[in-house]
VOMIPA-751038 format. One record per atom (N, C-alpha, C, O): residue in three letters; x, y, z. Coordinates in steps of 0.05 Angstrom, whole numbers, plus 5000, padded with zeros to 4 digits. Each point is the difference from the previous one (the first is absolute). Layout:
BEGIN
ALAXYZ ...
***
This chain:
BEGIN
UNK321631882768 UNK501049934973 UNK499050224981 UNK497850024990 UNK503950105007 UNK499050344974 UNK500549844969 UNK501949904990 UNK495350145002 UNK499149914974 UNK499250134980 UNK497850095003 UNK503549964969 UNK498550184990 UNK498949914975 UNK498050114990 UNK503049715000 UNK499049904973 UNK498849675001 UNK501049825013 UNK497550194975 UNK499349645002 UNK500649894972 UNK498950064979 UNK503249755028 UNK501649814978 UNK498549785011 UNK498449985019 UNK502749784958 UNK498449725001 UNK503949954991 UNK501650114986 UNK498349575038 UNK502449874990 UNK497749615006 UNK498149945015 UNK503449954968 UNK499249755008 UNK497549995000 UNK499249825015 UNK498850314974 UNK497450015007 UNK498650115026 UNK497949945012 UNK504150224993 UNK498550165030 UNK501250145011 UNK502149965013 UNK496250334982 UNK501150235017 UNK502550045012 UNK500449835018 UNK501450324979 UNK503949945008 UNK498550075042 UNK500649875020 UNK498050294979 UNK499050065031 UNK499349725017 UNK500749905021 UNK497350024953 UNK498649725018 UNK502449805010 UNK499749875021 UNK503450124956 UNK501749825013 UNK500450145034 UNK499449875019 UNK501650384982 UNK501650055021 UNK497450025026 UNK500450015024 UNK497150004963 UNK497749915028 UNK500249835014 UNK500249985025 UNK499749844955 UNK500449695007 UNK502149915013 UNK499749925024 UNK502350094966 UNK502750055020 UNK500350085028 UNK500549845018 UNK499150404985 UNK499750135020 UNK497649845029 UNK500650005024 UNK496249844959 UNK499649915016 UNK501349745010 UNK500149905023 UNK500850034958 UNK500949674999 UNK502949945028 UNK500849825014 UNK499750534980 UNK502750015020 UNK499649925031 UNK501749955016 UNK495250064986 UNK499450075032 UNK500750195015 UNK499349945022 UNK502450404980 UNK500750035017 UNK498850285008 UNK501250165014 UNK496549884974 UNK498750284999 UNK498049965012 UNK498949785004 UNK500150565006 UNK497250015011 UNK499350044976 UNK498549824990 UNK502450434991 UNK498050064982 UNK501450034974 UNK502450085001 UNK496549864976 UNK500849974970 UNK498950294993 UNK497650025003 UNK503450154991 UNK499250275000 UNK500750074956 UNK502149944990 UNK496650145001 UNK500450064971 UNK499650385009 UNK498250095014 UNK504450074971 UNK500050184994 UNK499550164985 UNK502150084992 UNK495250104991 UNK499350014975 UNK498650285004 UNK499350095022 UNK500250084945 UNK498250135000 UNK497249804979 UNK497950074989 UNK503049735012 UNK498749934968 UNK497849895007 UNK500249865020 UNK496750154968 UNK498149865009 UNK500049674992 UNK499449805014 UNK501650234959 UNK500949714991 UNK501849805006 UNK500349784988 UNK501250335033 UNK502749935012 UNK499049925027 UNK500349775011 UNK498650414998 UNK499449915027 UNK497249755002 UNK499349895020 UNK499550084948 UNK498149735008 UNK501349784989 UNK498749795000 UNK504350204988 UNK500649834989 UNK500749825029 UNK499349775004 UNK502450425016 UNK501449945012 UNK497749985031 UNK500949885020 UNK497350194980 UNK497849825022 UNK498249724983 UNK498249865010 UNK502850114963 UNK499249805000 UNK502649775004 UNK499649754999 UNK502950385004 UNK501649725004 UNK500650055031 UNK502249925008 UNK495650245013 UNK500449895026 UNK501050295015 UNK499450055024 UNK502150124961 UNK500950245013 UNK498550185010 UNK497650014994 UNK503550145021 UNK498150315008 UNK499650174995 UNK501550095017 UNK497450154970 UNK499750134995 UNK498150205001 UNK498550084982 UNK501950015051 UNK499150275020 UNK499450254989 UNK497850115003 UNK504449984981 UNK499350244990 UNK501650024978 UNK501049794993 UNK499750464991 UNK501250094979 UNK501850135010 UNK499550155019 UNK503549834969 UNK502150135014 UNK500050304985 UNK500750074978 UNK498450075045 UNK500550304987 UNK502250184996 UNK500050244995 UNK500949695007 UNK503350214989 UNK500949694990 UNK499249775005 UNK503650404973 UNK502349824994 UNK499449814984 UNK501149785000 UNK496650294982 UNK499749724990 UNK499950074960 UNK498649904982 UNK503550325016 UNK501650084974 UNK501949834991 UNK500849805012 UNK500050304960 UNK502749664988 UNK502050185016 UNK502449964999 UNK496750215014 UNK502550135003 UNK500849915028 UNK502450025005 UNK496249915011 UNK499750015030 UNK502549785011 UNK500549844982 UNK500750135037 UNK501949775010 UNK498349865009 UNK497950105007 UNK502749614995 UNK497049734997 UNK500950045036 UNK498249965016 UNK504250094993 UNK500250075035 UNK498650115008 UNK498649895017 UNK500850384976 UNK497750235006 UNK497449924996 UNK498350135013 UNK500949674973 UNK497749964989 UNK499349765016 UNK497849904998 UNK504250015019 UNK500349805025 UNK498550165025 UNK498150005015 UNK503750114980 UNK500550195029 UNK496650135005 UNK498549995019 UNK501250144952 UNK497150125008 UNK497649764999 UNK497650084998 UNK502949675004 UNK498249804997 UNK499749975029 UNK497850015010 UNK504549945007 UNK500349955021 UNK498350205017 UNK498449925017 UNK502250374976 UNK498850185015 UNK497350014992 UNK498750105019 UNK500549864971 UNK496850004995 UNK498549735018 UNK497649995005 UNK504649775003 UNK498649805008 UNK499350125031 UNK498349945016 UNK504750324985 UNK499850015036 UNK497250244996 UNK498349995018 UNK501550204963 UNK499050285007 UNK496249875000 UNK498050085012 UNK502349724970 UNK496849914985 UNK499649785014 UNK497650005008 UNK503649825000 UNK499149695004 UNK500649965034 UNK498849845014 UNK503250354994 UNK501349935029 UNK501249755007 UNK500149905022 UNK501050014954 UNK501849855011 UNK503050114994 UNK500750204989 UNK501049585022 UNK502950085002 UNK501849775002 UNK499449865019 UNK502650074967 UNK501649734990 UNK502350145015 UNK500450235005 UNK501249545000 UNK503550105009 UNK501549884980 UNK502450005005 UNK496949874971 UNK501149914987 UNK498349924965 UNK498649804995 UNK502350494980 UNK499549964983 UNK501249834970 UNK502450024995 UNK496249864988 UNK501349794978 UNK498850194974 UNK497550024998 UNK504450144980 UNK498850024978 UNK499949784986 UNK502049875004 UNK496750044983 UNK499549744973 UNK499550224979 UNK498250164999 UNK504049804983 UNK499750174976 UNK498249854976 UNK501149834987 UNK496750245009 UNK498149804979 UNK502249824968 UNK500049784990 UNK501550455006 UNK501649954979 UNK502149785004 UNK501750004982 UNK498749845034 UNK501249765016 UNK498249834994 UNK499149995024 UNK499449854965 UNK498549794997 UNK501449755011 UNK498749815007 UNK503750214995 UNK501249625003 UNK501149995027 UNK500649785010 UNK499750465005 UNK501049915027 UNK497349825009 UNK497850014990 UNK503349845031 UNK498149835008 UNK499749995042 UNK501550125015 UNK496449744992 UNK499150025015 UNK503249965022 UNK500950165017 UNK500449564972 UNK502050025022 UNK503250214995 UNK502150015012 UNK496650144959 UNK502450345010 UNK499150095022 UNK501350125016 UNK497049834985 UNK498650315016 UNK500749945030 UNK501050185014 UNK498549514998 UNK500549915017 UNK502850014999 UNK500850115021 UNK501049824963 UNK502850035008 UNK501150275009 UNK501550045019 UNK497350174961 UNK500850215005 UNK499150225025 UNK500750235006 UNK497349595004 UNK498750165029 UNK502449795023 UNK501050115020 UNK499549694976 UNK501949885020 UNK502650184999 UNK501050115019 UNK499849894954 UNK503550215005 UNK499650205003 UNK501950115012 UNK495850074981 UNK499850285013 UNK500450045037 UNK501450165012 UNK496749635001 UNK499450065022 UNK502449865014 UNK500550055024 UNK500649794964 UNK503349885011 UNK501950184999 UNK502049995014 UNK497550244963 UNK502250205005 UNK500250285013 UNK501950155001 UNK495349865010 UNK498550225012 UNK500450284993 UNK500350195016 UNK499749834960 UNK500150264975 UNK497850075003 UNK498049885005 UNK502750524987 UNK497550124996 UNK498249894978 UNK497550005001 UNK504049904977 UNK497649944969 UNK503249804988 UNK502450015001 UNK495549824987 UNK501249844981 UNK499250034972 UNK497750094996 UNK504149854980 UNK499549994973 UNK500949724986 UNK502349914999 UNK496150004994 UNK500449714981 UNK501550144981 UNK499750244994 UNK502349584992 UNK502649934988 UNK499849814973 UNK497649934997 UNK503649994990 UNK500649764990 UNK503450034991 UNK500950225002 UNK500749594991 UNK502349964999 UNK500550064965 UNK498649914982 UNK503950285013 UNK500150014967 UNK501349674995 UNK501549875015 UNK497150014953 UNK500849814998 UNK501849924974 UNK502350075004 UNK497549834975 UNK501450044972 UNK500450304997 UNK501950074986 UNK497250045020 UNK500450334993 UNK502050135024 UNK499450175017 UNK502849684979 UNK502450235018 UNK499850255006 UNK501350144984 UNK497849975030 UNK500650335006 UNK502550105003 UNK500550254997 UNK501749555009 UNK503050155003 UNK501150034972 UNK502250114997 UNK496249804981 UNK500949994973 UNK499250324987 UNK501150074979 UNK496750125036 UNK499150194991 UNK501850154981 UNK502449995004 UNK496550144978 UNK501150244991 UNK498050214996 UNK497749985011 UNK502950204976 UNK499050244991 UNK500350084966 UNK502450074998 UNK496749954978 UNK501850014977 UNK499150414997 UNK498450165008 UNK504049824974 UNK500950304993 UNK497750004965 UNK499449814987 UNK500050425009 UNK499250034971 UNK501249884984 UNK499049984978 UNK503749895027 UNK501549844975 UNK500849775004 UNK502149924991 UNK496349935025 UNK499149765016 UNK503149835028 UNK500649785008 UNK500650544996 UNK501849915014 UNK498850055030 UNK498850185013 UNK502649484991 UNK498249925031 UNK502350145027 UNK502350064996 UNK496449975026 UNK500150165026 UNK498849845017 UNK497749955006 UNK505049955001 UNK499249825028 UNK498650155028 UNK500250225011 UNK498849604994 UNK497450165025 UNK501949865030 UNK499850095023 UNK501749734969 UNK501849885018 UNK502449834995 UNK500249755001 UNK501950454994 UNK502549954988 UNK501449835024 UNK501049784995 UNK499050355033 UNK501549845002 UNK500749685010 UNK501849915014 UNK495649944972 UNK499449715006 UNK500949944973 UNK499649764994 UNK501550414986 UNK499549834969 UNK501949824995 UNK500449914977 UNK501550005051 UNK501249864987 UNK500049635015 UNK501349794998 UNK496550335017 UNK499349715019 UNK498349914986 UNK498650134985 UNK501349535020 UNK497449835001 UNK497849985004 UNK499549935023 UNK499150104967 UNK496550045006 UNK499849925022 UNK499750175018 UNK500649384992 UNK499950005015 UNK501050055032 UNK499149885019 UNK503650384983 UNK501450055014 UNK498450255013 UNK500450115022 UNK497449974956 UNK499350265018 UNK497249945018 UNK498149904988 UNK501750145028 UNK497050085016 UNK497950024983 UNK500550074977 UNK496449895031 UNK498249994985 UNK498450265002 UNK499550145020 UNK500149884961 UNK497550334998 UNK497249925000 UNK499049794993 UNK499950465019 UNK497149915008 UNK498150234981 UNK500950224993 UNK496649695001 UNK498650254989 UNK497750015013 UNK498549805001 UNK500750465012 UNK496849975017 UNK497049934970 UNK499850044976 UNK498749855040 UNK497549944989 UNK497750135014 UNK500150125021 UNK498649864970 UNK497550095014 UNK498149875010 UNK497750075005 UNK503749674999 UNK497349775002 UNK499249915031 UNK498149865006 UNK503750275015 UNK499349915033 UNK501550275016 UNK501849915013 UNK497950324988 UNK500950195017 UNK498149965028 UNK497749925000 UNK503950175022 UNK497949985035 UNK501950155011 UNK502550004995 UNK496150165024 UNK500650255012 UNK498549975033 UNK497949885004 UNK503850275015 UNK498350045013 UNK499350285001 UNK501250204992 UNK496549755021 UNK497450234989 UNK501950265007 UNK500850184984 UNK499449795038 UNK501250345005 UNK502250084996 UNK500450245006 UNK501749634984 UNK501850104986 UNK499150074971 UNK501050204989 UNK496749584996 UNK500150044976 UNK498050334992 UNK499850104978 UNK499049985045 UNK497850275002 UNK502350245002 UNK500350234990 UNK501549555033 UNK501450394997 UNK502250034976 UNK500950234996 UNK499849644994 UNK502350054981 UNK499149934970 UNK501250054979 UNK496349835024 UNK499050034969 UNK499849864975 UNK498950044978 UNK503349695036 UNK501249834978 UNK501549735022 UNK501149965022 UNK497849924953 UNK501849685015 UNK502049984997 UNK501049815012 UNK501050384970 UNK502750005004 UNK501550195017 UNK501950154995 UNK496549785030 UNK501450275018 UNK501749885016 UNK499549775003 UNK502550335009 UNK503350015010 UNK499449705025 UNK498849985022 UNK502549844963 UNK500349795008 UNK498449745003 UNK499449835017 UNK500050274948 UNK497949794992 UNK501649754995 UNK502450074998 UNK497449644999 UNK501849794984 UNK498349864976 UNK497650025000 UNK503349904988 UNK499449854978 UNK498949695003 UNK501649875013 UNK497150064981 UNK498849634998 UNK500349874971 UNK498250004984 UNK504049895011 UNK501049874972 UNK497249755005 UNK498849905019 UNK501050094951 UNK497049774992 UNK500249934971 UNK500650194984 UNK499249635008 UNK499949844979 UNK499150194981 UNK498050125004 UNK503649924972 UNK499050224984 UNK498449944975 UNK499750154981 UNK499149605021 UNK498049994991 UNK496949985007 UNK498050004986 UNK502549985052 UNK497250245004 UNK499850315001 UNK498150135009 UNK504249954981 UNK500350285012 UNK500350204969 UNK501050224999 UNK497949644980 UNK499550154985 UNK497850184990 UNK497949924991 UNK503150435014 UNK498250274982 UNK499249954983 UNK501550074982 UNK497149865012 UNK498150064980 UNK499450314989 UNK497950115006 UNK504050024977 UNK499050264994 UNK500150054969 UNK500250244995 UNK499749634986 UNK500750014981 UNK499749674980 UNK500149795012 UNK499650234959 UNK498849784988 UNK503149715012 UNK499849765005 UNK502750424996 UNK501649804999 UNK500049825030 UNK500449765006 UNK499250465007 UNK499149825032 UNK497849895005 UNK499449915022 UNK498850064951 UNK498149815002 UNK500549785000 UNK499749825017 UNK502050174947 UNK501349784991 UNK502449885028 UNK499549775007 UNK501850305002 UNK500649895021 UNK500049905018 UNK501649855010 UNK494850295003 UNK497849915013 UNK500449695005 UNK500749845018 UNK498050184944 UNK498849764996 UNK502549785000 UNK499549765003 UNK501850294996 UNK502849824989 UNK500349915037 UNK500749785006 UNK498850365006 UNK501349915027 UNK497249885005 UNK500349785012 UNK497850274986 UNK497849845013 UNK499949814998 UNK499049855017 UNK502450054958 UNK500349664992 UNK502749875015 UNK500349765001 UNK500950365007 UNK502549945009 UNK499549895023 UNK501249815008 UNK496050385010 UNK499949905022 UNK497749795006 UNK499649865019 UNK499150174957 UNK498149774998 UNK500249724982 UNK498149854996 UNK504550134996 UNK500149764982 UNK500949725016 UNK500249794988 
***
């Protein structure tokens, strides 16, 4: 799980949700936190996680959170000697997926026997076949003309990736670098655990879905 900032949602660490989770899921040897941070890595052995070493490369805003996978992984084989055939990122910024995503989404991965899977959620009030584009003189440019004259509900549904349950197996995800490598599939999930958190408005949304799933 590559972590770089420590937010508070709900009164606790956005990390501590997806710890918790993760153990609650049952299906791991090890809860592994990915970090350079000293304060990161005791937040996250106090809600139960591991934290072996400091991930040395890749751990810039710039870095792909894959790579920053990938070199977590390799440090478990080069430093620790162990070796998984089957890795789960938990992106900390996911606070609401819950213990039985994680479990669903390790059943449809291994039912479809893909190199790596990416959690999904379904577009909802927000049509994507409705897109446009506007011009400097607010003239709109359809992104997909030629549905504009069907029924919302006549067209197929669009999916958007999240970052809240990616799993890979190990050696495809070492040699190619990324969990979206050639013939990865998608795991659709309730898109109100599968909200980023990257920004004040995906807080507010956060929070808006947290009640949704707890009321």
């Amino acid at each position: 799980m590559p972590q770089k900032n420590i937010i508070e949602f709900m009164g606790k660490p956005m990390i501590g949700w997806t710890i918790e989770a993760a153990y609650k899921a049952g299906l791991y040897d090890r809860v592994l936190v990915s970090t350079d941070s000293k304060e990161i890595a005791k937040i996250s052995e106090e809600f139960g996680a591991a934290v072996p070493f400091f991930r040395n490369r890749a751990f810039d805003d710039h870095a792909p959170v894959s790579e920053a996978t990938c070199v977590a992984v390799e440090q478990c084989i080069t430093e620790l000697g162990e070796h998984y055939d089957v890795v789960t990122q938990l992106m900390a910024n996911t606070p609401l997926r819950t213990a039985a995503d994680i479990r669903n989404a390790m059943t449809h991965f291994l039912s479809r026997n893909a190199p790596a899977q990416i959690s999904c959620f379904a577009f909802g009030w927000m049509n994507p076949w409705w897109a446009v584009t506007l011009d400097e003189n607010g003239k709109p440019n359809k992104l997909f003309p030629e549905v504009s004259g069907k029924r919302s509900q006549d067209l197929p549904k669009l999916y958007c990736p999240s970052g809240a349950i990616w799993i890979a197996r190990k050696k495809e995800l070492l040699q190619k670098r990324t969990f979206k490598c050639p013939g990865h599939c998608f795991f659709p999930m309730p898109w109100q655990s599968a909200v980023d958190i990257d920004d004040e408005d995906d807080f507010n949304m956060a929070l808006a879905a947290f009640k949704i799933q707890n009321c």
